[in-house]
N, C-alpha and C positions, 0 to 999 in steps of 0.2 A: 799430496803428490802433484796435485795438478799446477800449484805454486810452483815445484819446482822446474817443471819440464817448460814453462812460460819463461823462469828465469836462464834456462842453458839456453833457450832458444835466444834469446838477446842476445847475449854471446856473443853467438852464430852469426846473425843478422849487421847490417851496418845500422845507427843509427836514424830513425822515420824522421826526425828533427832537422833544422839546417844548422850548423856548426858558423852560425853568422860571424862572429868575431873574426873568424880566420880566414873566412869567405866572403868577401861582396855579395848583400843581398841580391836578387834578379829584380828587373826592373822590366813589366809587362805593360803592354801601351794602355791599358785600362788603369793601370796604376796612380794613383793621384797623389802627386808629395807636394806643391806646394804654388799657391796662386802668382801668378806673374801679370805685371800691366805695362800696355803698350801707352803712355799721354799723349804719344802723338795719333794718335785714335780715338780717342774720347772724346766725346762731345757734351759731356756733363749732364747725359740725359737722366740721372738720379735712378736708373731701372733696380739697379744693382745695391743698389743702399739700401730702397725699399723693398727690397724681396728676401734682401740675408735673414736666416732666421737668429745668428748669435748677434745683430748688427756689428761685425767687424766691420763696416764700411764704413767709411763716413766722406761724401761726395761735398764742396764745397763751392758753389757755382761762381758766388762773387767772389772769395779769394783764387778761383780755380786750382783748386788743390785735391785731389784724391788720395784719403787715408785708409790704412787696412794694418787691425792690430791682428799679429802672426799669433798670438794667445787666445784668441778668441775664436777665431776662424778655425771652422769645423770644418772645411773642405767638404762641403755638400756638391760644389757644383753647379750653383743657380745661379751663380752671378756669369759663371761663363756659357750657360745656356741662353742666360736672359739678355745677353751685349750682343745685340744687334751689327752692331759694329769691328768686335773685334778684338775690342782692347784690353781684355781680360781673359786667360786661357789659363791651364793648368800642364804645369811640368810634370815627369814622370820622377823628377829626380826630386829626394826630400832635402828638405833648407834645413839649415845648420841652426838648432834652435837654441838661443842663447838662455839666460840663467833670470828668475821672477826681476832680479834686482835692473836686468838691461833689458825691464817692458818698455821700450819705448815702440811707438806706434811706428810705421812707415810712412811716409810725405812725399808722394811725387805733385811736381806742379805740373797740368794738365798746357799740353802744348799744340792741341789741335788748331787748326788755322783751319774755316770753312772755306769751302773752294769757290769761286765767285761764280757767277749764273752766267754763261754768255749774253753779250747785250744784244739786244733785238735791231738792226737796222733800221730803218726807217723803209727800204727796198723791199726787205722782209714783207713787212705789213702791206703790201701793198699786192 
């Protein structure tokens, strides 16, 4: 009996589930769906390569390239902790994950230009 009185009570009840298909999931700022990179930020400082625990990253100083396979990446979060700089954050919204056959990696070329030092006059030093 105690089976039954659990099943009228469903019923009753609206379902504890979310009805995602028919619903847009909710989207909370803690939410992490998918890493995003700024090249004009990056300084090739390798921090982020070397701390991913699945190595998705792979940082490429002389071709200046930063690669990140969307398969691999576990979205821990370390590389956007560990970037100093910026160039590396995470969306709320999740990326549209394509099928084993279209693993191709992601290739951004890294576009940062260092900003020059001001020059010291000669006035200056004196």
């Amino acid at each position: 009996m105690k089976m039954l009185k659990t099943i009228l009570k469903q019923f009753a009840h609206k379902p504890v589930t979310t009805t995602f298909p028919a619903e847009p999931a909710r989207h909370y700022d803690a939410t992490r769906g998918h890493v995003v990179f700024d090249p004009s930020k990056c300084t090739s400082c390798t921090i982020c390569m070397k701390r991913c625990p699945s190595q998705a990253i792979v940082v490429d100083r002389t071709a200046k390239t930063w690669t990140i396979d969307r398969f691999r990446c576990v979205i821990c979060n370390q590389c956007v902790e560990l970037c100093k700089f910026g160039a590396v954050s995470l969306a709320t919204e999740y990326s549209v994950c394509g099928t084993p056959a279209e693993r191709d990696a992601e290739t951004f070329a890294i576009t940062y230009v260092k900003p020059e030092r001001p020059k010291k006059d000669a006035e200056d030093r004196e």
